[in-house]
TORPA-4810 file (N, C-alpha, C, O; in nm, 3 decimals):
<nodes>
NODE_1_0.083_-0.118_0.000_0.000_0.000_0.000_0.087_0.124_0.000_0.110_0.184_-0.105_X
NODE_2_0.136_0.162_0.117_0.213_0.275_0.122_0.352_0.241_0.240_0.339_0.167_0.338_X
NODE_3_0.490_0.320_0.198_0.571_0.299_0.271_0.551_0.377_0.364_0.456_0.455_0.373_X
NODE_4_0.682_0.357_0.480_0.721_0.390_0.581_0.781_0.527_0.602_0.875_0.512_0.679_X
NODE_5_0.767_0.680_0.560_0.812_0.742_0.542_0.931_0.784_0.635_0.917_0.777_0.757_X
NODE_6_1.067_0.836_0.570_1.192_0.877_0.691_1.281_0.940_0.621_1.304_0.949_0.500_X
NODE_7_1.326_0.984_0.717_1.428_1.067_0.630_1.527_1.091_0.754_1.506_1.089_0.875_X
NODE_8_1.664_1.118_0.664_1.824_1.130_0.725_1.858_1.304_0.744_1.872_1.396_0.663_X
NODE_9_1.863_1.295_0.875_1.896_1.470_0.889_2.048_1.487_0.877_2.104_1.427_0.969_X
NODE_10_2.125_1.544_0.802_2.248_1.596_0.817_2.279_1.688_0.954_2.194_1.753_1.014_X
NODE_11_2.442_1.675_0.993_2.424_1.732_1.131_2.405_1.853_1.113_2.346_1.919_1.198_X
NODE_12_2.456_1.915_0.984_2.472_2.097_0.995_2.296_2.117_0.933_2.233_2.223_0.936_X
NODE_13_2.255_2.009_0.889_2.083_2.035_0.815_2.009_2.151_0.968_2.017_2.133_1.090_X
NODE_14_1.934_2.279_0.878_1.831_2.310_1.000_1.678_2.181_1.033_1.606_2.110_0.963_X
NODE_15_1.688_2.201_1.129_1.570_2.114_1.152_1.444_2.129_1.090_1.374_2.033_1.058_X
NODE_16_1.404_2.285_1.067_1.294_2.312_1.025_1.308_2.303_0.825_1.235_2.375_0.757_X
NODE_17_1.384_2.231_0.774_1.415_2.195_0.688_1.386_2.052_0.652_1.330_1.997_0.557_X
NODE_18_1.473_1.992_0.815_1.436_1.850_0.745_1.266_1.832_0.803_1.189_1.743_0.766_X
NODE_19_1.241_1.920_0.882_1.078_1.859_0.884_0.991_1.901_0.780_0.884_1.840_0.771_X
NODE_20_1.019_2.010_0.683_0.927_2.023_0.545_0.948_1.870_0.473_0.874_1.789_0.417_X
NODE_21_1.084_1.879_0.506_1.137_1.762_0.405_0.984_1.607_0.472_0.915_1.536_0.398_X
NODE_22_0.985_1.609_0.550_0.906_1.484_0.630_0.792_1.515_0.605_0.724_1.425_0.556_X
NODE_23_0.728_1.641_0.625_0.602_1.656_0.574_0.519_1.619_0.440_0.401_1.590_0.420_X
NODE_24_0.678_1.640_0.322_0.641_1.613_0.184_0.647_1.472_0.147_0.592_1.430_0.045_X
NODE_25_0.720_1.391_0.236_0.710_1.281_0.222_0.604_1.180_0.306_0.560_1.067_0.283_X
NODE_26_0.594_1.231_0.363_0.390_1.175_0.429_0.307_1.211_0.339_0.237_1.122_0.291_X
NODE_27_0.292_1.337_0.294_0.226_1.374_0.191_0.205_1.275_0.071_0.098_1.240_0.020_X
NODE_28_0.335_1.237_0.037_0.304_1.194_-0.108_0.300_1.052_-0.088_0.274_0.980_-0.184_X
NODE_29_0.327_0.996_0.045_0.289_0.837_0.051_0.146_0.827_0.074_0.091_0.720_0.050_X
NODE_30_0.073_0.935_0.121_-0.041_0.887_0.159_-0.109_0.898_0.243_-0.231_0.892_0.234_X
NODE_31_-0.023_0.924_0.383_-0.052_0.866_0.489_-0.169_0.904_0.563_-0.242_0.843_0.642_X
NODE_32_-0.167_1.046_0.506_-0.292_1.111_0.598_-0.352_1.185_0.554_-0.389_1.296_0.593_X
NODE_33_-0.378_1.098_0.420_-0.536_1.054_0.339_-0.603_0.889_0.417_-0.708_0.851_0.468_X
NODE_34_-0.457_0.828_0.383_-0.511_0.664_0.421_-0.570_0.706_0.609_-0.667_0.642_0.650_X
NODE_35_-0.518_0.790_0.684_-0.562_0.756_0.827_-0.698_0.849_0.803_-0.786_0.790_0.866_X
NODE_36_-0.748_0.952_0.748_-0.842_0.993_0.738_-0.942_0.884_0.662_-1.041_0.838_0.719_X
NODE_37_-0.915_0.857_0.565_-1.021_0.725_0.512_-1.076_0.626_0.620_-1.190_0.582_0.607_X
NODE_38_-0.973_0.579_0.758_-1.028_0.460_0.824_-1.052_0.538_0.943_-1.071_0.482_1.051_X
NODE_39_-1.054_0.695_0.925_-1.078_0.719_1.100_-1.264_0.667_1.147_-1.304_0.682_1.263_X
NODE_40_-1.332_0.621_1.064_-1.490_0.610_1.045_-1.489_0.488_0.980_-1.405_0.455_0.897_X
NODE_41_-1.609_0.401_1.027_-1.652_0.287_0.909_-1.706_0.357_0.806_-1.737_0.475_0.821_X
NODE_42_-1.723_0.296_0.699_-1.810_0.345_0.597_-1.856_0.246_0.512_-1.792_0.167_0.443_X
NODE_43_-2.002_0.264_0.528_-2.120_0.148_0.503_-2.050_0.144_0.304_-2.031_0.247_0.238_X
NODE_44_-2.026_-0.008_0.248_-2.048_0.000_0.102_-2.101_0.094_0.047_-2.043_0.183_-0.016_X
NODE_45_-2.281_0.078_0.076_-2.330_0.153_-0.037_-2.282_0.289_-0.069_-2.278_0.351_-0.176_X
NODE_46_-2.242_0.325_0.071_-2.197_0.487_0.110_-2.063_0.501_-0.003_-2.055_0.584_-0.093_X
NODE_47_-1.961_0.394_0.033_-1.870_0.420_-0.049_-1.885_0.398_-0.178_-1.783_0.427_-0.240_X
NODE_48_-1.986_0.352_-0.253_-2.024_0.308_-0.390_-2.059_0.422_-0.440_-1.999_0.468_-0.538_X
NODE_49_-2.205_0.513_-0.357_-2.211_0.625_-0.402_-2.123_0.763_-0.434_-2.124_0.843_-0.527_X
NODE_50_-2.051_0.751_-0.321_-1.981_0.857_-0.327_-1.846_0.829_-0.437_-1.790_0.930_-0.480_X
NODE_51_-1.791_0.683_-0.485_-1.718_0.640_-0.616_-1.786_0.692_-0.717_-1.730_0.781_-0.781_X
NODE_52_-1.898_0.656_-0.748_-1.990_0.723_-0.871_-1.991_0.863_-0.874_-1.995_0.924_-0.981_X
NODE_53_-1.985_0.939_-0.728_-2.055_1.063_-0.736_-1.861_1.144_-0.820_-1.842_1.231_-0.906_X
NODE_54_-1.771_1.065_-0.743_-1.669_1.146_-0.764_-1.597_1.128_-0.984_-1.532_1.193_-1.066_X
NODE_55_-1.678_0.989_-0.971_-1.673_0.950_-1.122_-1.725_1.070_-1.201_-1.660_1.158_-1.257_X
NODE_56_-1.859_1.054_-1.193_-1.946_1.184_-1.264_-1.846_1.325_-1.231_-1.848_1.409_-1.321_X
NODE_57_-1.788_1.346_-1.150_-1.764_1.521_-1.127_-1.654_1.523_-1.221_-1.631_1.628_-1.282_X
NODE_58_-1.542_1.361_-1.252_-1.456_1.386_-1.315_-1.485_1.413_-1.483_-1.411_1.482_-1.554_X
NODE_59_-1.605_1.343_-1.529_-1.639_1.324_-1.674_-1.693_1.467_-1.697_-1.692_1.527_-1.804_X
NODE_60_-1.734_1.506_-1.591_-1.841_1.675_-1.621_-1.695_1.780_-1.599_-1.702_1.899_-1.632_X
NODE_61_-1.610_1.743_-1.560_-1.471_1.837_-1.547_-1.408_1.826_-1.717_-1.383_1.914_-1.799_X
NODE_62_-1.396_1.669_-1.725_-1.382_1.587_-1.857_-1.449_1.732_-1.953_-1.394_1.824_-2.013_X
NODE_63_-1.529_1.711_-1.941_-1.652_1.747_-2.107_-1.640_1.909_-2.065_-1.614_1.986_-2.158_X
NODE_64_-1.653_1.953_-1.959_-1.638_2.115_-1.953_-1.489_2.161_-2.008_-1.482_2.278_-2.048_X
NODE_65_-1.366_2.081_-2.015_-1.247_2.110_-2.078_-1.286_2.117_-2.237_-1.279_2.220_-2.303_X
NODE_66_-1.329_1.985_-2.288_-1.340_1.909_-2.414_-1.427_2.041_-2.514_-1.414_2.072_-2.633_X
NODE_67_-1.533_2.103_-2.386_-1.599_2.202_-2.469_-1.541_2.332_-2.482_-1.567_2.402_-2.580_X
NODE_68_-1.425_2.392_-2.344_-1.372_2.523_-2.349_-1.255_2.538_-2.463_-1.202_2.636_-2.515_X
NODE_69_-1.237_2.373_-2.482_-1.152_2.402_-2.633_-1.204_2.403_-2.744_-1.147_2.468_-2.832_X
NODE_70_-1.336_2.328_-2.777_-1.415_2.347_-2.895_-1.441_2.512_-2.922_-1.413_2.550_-3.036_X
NODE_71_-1.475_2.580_-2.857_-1.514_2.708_-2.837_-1.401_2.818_-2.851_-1.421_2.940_-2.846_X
NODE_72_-1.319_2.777_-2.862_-1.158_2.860_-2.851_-1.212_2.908_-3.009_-1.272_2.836_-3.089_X
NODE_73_-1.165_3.082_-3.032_-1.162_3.153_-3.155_-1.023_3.149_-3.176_-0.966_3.169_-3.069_X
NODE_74_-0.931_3.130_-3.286_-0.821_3.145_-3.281_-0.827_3.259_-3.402_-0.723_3.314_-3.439_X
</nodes>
């Protein structure tokens, strides 16, 4: 699923350096999306709907691009 995020501080590194550095790397593993996803059960259907609902917002993002370029005057 997702790694273990860590990171190596150099001795002369500022600290508040290497902790952006740690932040961006939780960030991009995941981690706290994945602990927000399980802080709650969530019933199937719940998650079925809300898969569909986020499907549809992407195809209507989809087709609102597809049309702001049809429409381009050059």
């Amino acid at each position: 699923m997702f790694y273990m995020p860590g990171i190596r501080v150099a001795a002369d590194e500022p600290i508040e350096l290497a902790i952006k550095r740690f932040r961006k790397q939780v960030e991009r593993a995941g981690v706290v999306s994945e602990c927000r996803s399980r802080e709650a059960y969530e019933k199937p259907s719940i998650a079925k709907k809300l898969k569909e609902a986020a499907a549809r917002k992407r195809l209507m993002k989809r087709l609102r691009r597809v049309r702001m370029r049809e429409n381009r005057d050059f």
